[in-house]
One Martini backbone bead per residue (centre of mass of N, CA, C, O) as a GRO file, in nm:
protein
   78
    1UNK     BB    1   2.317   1.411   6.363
    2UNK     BB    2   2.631   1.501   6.238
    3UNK     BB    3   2.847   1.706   6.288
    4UNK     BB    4   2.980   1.872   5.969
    5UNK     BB    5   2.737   1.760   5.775
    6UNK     BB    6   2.636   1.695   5.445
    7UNK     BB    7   2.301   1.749   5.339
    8UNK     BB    8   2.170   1.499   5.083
    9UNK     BB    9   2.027   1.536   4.834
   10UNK     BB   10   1.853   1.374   4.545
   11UNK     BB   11   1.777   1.400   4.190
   12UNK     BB   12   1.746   1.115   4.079
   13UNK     BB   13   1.743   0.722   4.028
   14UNK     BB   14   1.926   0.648   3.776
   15UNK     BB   15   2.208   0.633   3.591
   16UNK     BB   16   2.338   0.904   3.713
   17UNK     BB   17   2.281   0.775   4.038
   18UNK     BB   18   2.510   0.511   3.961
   19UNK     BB   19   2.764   0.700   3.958
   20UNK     BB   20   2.698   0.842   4.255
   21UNK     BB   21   2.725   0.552   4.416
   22UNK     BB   22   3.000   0.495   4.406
   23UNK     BB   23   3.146   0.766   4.524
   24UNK     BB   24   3.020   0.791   4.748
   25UNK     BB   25   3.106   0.464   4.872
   26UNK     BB   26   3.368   0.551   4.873
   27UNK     BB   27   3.662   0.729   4.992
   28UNK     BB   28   3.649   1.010   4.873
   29UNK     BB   29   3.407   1.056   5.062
   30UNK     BB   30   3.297   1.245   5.307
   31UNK     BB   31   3.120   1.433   5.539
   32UNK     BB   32   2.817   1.289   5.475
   33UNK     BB   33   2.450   1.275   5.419
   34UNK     BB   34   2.170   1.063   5.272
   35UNK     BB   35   1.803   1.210   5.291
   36UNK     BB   36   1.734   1.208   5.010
   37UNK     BB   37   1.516   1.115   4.735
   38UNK     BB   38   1.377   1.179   4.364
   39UNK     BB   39   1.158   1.024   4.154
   40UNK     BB   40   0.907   0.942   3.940
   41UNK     BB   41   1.017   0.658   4.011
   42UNK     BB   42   0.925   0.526   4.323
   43UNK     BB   43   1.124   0.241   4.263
   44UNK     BB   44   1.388   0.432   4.246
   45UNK     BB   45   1.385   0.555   4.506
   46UNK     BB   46   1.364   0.320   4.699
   47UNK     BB   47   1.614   0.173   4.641
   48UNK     BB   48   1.811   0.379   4.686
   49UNK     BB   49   1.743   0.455   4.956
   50UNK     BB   50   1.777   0.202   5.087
   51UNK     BB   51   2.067   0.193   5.061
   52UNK     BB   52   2.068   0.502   5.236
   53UNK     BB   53   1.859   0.477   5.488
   54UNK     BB   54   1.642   0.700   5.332
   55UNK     BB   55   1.400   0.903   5.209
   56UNK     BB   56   1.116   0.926   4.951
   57UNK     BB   57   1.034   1.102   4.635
   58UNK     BB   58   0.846   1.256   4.391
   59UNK     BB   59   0.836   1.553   4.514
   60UNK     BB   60   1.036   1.803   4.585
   61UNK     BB   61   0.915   1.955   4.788
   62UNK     BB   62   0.883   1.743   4.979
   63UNK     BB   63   1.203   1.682   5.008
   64UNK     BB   64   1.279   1.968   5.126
   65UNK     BB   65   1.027   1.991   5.365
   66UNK     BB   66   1.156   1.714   5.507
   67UNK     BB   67   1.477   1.692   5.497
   68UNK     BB   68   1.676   1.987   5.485
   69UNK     BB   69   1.886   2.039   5.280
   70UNK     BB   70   2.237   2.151   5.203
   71UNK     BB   71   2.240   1.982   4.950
   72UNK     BB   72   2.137   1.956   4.565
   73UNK     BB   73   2.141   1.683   4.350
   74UNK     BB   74   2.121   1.664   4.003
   75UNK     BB   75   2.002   1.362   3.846
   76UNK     BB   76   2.010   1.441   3.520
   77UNK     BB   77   2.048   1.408   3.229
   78UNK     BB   78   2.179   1.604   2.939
   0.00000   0.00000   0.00000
């Protein structure tokens, strides 16, 4: 873990966190780091997640008990 980084968990691995799959991977944002995925759909989950080489799961409990992140970012359809 480095110093003063934001770990940001997301929930939703859908097409709303295909559209922060890019503001994340461009220079707009930095100092964060992306520690878990959580998605009904566990194939949509493991993908993201393999892009960002963090860990993946189907239920919220698991995601926020296992890598304990400092902030959740909901990305599902409004």
């Amino acid at each position: 873990m480095r110093p003063n980084i934001i770990r940001i968990a997301l929930i939703g691995a859908g097409r709303v966190a295909k559209h922060y799959q890019y503001i994340f991977d461009s220079d707009v944002c930095n100092s964060f780091e992306i520690v878990g995925i959580c998605d009904i759909d566990k194939n949509a989950a493991f993908e993201l997640a393999n892009h960002w080489e963090c860990e993946h799961f189907t239920k919220i409990e698991d995601l926020i008990t296992s890598v304990n992140p400092d902030l959740v970012i909901i990305l599902t359809p409004s």
